[in-house]
N, C-alpha and C positions, 0 to 999 in steps of 0.2 A: 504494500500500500504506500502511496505517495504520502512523503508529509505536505502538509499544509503551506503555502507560497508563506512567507514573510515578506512583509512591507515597511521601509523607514516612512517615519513622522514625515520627510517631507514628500515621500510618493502618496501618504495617505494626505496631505495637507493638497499639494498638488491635484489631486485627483476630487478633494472637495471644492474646492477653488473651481474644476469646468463645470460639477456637475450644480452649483450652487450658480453659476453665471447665466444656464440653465432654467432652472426651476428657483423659483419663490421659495424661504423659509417652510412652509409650510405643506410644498408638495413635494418635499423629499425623505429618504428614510436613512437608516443606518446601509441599509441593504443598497441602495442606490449607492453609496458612495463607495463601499467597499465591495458590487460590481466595476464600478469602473477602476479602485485600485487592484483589480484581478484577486481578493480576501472574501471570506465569507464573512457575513454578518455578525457570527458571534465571535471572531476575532476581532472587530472593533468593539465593542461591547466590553470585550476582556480589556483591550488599550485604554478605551476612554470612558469606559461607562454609562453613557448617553448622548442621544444627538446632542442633548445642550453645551456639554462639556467636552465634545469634541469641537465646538462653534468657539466656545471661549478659549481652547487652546490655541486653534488657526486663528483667531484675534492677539492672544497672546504673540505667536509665532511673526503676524504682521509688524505689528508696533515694534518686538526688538530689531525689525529688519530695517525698517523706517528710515534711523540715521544711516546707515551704510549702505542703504539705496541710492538716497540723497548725493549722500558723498560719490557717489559712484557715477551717478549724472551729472553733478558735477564736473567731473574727469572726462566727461566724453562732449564737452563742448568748451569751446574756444573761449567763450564769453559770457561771462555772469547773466546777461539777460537772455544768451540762446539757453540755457540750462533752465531759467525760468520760466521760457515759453515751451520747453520740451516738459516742465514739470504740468504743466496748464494741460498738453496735449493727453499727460500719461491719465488726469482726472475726468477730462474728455473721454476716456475710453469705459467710466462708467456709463458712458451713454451712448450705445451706438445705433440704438433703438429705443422709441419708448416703453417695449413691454420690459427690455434688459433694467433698463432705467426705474423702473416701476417695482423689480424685481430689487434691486439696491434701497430702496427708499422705503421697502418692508423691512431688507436686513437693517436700516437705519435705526427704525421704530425699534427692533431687538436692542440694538446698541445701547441705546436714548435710557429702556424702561430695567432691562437687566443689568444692574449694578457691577457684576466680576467685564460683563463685556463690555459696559461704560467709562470705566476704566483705564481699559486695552484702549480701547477707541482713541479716548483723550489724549493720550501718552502719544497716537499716533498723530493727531491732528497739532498736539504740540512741536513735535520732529518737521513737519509738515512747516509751522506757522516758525520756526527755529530758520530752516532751510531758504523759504523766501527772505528773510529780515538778514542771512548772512549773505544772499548774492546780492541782494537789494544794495546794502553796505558796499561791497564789492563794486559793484555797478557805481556808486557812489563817489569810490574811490580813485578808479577808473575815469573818471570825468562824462562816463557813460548818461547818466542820471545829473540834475543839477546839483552842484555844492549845495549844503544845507539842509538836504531832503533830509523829513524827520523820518529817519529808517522805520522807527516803529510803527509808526502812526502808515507809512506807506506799506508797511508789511500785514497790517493789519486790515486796511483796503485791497491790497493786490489778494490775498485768501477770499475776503468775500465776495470780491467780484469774480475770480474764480468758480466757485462754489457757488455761488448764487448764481453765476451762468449755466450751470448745469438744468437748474428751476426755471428760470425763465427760458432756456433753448424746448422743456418740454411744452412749457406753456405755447410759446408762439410759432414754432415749429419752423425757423427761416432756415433753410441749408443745414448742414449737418454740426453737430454740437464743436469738433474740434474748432471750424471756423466762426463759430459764433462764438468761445470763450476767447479766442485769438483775438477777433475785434474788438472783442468789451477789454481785455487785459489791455492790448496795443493802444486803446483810447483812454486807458488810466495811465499807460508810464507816459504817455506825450505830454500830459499836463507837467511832468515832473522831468520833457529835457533838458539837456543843458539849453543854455543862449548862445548862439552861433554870431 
């Protein structure tokens, strides 16, 4: 008799990440996910104990990855503001539909009311609100951005216009969400070029 495949946390992490991209919180199972990590059901069960606590650990597993994602976009652009438009783009891909989008906005409501995955949440949207406010500076520095720019205060606008482009791309439905957060962001840092 064969043994049982074994799965690392991130092939099972991985493999809930498509089938969650998928299906809504609520129409999926343990059984779904550990078909698609090629595992039976009662192997995650043994790992994680429950759907819920397999959701707070991939939240967990997100947020530590956060900063050294960041850092690593970072690295793969030339310029402070190309790495924050590729960060814009990467939030952009919560939306590449409105049913996909509709499907995030339930995992939100989970985020929002369960306290252990409210947490995770935060930590990542901190990493997140961290990352813009150090290229923002950069950019700053750079002569990219005008002397004086109050980093924070623009880092704290450049996240919600971000973010609240995702809300309003579902609402009015112009072109597809990457080029609509691009325009809203591209029309917040022009308030803030240098003077030529």
């Amino acid at each position: 008799m064969a043994r049982p495949r074994k799965a690392s946390d991130d092939e099972i992490f991985e493999a809930a990440s498509r089938v969650m991209q998928r299906l809504g919180p609520a129409e999926w199972t343990l059984a779904d996910i550990a078909a698609e990590a090629g595992l039976t059901a009662g192997a995650l069960v043994q790992r994680f104990g429950s759907k819920r606590r397999l959701q707070v650990a991939l939240l967990e597993r997100f947020a530590d990855a956060g900063p050294d994602s960041y850092r690593a976009l970072r690295a793969q652009h030339r310029s402070p503001l190309g790495a924050l438009r590729a960060y814009a783009a990467q939030v952009a891909c919560l939306a590449p539909s409105r049913e996909e989008l509709a499907h995030h906005l339930d995992y939100l409501r989970l985020d929002l009311i369960d306290t252990d995955m409210h947490a995770h949440f935060r930590r990542h949207a901190a990493a997140g609100r961290q990352f813009i406010a150090a290229v923002l500076k950069e950019a700053v520095e750079r002569g990219d951005l005008r002397k004086g720019t109050n980093v924070a205060r623009l880092a704290r606008l450049v996240d919600a216009v971000i973010t609240g482009s995702l809300f309003t791309w579902a609402a009015h439905q112009e072109g597809k969400a990457p080029a609509w957060i691009r325009r809203n962001l591209d029309d917040l840092l022009a308030a803030y070029a240098p003077e030529r």
